[in-house]
C-alpha positions as CSV (number, residue, x, y, z in Angstrom):
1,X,75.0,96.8,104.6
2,X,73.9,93.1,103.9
3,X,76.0,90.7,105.4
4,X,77.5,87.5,102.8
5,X,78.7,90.1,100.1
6,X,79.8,88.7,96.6
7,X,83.4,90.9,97.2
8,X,83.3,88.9,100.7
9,X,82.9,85.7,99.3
10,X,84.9,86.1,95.8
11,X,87.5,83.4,96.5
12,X,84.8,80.8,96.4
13,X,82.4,82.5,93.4
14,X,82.1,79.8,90.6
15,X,82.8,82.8,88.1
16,X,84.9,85.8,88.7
17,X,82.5,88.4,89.8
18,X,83.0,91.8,87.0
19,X,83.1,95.2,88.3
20,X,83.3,98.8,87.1
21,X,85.8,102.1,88.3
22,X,84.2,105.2,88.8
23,X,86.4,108.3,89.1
24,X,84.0,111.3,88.6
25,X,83.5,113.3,91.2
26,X,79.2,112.3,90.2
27,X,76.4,110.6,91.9
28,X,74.8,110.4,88.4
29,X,77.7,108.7,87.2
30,X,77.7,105.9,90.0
31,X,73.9,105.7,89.5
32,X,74.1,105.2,85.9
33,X,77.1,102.5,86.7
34,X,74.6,100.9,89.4
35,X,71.7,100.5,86.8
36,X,74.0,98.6,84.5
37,X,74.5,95.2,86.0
38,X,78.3,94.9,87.5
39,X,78.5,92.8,90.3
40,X,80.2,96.2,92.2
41,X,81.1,99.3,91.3
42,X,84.4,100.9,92.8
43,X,84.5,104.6,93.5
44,X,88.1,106.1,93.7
45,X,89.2,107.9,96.5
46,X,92.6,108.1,95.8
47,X,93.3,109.3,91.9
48,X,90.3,111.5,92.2
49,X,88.7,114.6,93.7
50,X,85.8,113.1,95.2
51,X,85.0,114.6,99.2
52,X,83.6,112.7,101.6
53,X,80.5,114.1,101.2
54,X,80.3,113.7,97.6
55,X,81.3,110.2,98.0
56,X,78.1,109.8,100.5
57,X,76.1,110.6,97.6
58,X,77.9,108.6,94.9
59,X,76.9,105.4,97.4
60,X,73.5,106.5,97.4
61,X,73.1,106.7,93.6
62,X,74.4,103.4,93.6
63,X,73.0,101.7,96.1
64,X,69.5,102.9,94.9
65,X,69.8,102.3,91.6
66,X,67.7,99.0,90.3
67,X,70.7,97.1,90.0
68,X,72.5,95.0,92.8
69,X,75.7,96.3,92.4
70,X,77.7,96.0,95.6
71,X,80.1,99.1,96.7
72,X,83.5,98.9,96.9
73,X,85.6,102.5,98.3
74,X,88.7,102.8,97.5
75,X,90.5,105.1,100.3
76,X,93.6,107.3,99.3
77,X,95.7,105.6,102.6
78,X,95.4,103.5,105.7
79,X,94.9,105.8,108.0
80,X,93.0,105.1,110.9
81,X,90.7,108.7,110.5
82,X,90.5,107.9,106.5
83,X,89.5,104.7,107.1
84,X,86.7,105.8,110.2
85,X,85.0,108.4,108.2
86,X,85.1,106.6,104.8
87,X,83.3,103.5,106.8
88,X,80.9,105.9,108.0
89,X,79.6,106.1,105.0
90,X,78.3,103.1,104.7
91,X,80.2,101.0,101.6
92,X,79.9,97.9,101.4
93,X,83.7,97.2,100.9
94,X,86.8,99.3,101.3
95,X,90.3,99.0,98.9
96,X,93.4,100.4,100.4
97,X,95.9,101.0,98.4
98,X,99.8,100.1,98.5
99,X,100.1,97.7,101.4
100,X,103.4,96.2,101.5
101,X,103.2,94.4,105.0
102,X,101.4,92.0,107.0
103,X,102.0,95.0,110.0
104,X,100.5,97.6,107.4
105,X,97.7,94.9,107.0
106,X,96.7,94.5,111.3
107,X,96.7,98.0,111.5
108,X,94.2,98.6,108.6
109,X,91.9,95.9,110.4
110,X,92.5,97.0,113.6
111,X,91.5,100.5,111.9
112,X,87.8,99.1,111.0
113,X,86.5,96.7,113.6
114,X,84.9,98.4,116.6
115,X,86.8,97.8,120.1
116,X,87.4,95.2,121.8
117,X,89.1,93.7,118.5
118,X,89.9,96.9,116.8
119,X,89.6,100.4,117.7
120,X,86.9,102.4,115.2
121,X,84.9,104.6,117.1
122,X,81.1,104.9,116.8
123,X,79.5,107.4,114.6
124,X,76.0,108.9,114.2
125,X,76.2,108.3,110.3
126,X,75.2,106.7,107.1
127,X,76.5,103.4,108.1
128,X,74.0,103.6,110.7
129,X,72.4,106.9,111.5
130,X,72.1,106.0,115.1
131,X,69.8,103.4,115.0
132,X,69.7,100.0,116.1
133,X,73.5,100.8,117.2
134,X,74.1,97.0,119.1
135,X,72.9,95.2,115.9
136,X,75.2,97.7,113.8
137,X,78.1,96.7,116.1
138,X,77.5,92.9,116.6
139,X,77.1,92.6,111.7
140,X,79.6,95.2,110.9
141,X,82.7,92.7,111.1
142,X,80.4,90.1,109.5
143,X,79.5,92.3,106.7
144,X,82.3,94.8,105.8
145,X,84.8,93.4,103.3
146,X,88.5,94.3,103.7
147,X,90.6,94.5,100.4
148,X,94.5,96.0,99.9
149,X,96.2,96.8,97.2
150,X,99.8,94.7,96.3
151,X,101.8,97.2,93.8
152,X,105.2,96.7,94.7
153,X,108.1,94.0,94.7
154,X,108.1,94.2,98.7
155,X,104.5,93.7,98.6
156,X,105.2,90.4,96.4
157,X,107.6,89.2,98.6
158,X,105.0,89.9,101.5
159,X,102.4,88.6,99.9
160,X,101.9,85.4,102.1
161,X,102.2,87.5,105.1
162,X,99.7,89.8,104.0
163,X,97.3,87.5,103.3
164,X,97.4,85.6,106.5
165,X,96.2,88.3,108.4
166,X,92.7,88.0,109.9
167,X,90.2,90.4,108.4
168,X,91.9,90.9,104.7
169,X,89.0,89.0,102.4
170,X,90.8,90.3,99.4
171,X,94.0,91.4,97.9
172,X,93.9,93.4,94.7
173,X,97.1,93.3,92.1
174,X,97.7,96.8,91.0
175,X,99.0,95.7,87.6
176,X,100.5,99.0,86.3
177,X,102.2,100.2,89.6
178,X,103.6,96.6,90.7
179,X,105.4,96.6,86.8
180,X,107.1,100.7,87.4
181,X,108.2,99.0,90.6
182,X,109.9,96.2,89.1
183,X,111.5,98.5,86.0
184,X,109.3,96.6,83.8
185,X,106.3,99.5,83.3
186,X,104.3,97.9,81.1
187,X,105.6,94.9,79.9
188,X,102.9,92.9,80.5
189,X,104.4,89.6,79.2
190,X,107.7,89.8,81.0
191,X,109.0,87.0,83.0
192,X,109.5,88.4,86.2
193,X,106.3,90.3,86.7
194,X,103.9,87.3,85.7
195,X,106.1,85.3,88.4
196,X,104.7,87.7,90.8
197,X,101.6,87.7,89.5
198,X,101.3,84.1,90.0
199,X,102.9,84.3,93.4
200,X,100.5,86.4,94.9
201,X,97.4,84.3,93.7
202,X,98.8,81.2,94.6
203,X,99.9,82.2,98.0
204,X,96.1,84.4,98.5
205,X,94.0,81.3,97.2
206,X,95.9,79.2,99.6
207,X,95.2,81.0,102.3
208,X,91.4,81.3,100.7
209,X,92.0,85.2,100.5
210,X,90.4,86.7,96.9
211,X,92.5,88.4,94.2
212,X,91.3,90.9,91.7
213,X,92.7,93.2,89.0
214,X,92.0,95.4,86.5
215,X,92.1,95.6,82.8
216,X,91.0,98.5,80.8
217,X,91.0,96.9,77.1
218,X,89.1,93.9,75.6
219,X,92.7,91.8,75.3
220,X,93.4,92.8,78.9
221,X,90.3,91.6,80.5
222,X,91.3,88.6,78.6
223,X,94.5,87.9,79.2
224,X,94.2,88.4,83.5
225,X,91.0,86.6,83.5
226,X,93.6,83.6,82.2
227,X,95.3,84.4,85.5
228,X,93.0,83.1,87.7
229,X,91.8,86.1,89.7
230,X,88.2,85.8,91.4
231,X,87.6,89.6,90.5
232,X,87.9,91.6,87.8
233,X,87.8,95.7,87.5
234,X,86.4,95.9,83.5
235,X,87.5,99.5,83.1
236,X,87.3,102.7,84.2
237,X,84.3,105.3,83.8
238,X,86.7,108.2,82.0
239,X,88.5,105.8,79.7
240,X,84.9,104.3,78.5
241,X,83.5,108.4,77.8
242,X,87.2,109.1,75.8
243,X,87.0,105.7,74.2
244,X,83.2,106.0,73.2
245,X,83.5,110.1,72.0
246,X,86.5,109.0,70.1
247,X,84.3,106.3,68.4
248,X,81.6,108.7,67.6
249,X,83.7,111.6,66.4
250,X,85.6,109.3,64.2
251,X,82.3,107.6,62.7
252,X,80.5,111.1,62.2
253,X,83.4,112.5,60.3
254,X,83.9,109.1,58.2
255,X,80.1,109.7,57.0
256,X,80.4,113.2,56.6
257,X,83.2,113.2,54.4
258,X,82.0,110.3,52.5
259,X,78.8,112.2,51.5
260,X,81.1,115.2,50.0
């Protein structure tokens, strides 16, 4: 794990760094997604069956693919054990999912920084497989990015809170889940969810804390690049294999039946 990430330092990137989603349960998949070019590739740990040891492998693929793709995890909760043997593995970033306080927040860095600070214990693993454990102490809180998810109103109104806390480098708007929790599912252009939108990336950039999103269509990458984030997620690995066999299937069939 190299220490000065681009997900570590994405509040200050000149251009919004572009990442990918990858939900299969596949090392070739997250290989493949490593050899294209995104700035990071985020595997799912929450929406998705992927094991720990599965996930292990996925990093691998990725990390030695020919591209430079950083690794981002994102962890199904904030658990302190989710969050011990997820970092064992050795990403270079973690993503937890619905934070709504700044308590929820201390405890999730608290989680991942090695006593005296925090309270992760030390583990004969990928992260480090035991060697050159003192080094691996002293850069792990240097190098290991800390991002959390804001998908609800009370996470909105907690924003600022959230973002003050000492070892979050990046919050990450969870577009479709904060707009069910405001009774707006959807509704991308509605009042009251682009005020929280703009909300949480005023108060993050204030406080010089990243914000990222994702957007699974051409006029949604568009549209929340406009917002000012410093990240974006550029779709997800099963919506591009639906979207591309659709494309094909649809093309084939227009030539076929065109020759009849």
């Amino acid at each position: 794990m190299e220490t000065d990430t681009g997900l570590q330092n994405a509040a200050e990137a000149s251009t919004p760094l572009v990442g990918t989603w990858a939900t299969f349960p596949s090392p070739a998949v997250g290989e493949l997604l490593g050899e294209v070019g995104y700035d990071f590739v985020t595997i799912d740990g929450e929406h998705s069956p992927t094991s720990y040891e599965t996930m292990e492998n996925i990093l691998r693929g990725i990390d030695c693919a020919s591209g430079d793709s950083e690794t981002l995890v994102r962890v199904p909760d904030g658990d302190s054990t989710t969050l011990k043997k997820t970092l064992d593995l050795g990403p270079d970033a973690v993503l937890v999912p619905m934070v709504e306080t700044a308590e929820e927040a201390e405890a999730i860095v608290e989680a991942s920084r090695y006593p005296p600070e925090g309270r992760r214990g030390l583990g004969i693993s990928r992260a480090s497989y035991g060697r050159d454990l003192g080094e691996h102490v002293e850069t792990v809180e240097r190098s290991l990015v800390r991002h959390v998810q804001l998908e609800s109103e009370r996470a909105v109104e907690n924003a600022a809170d959230i973002v003050a806390v000492d070892g979050i480098d990046g919050v990450f708007i969870g577009p479709v889940d904060l707009s069910m929790s405001m009774g707006v599912f959807g509704e991308w252009d509605d009042e009251a969810f682009q005020a929280a939108i703009d909300e949480v990336i005023s108060v993050a950039h204030d406080a010089g804390v990243a914000v990222g999103t994702l957007a699974t269509t051409a006029e949604e990458r568009e549209a929340r690049l406009q917002w000012g984030v410093d990240y974006i997620i550029a779709g997800v690995d099963v919506v591009h294999l639906a979207e591309s066999a659709t494309e094909a299937l649809e093309h084939a069939r227009g030539v076929a039946e065109s020759d009849d």
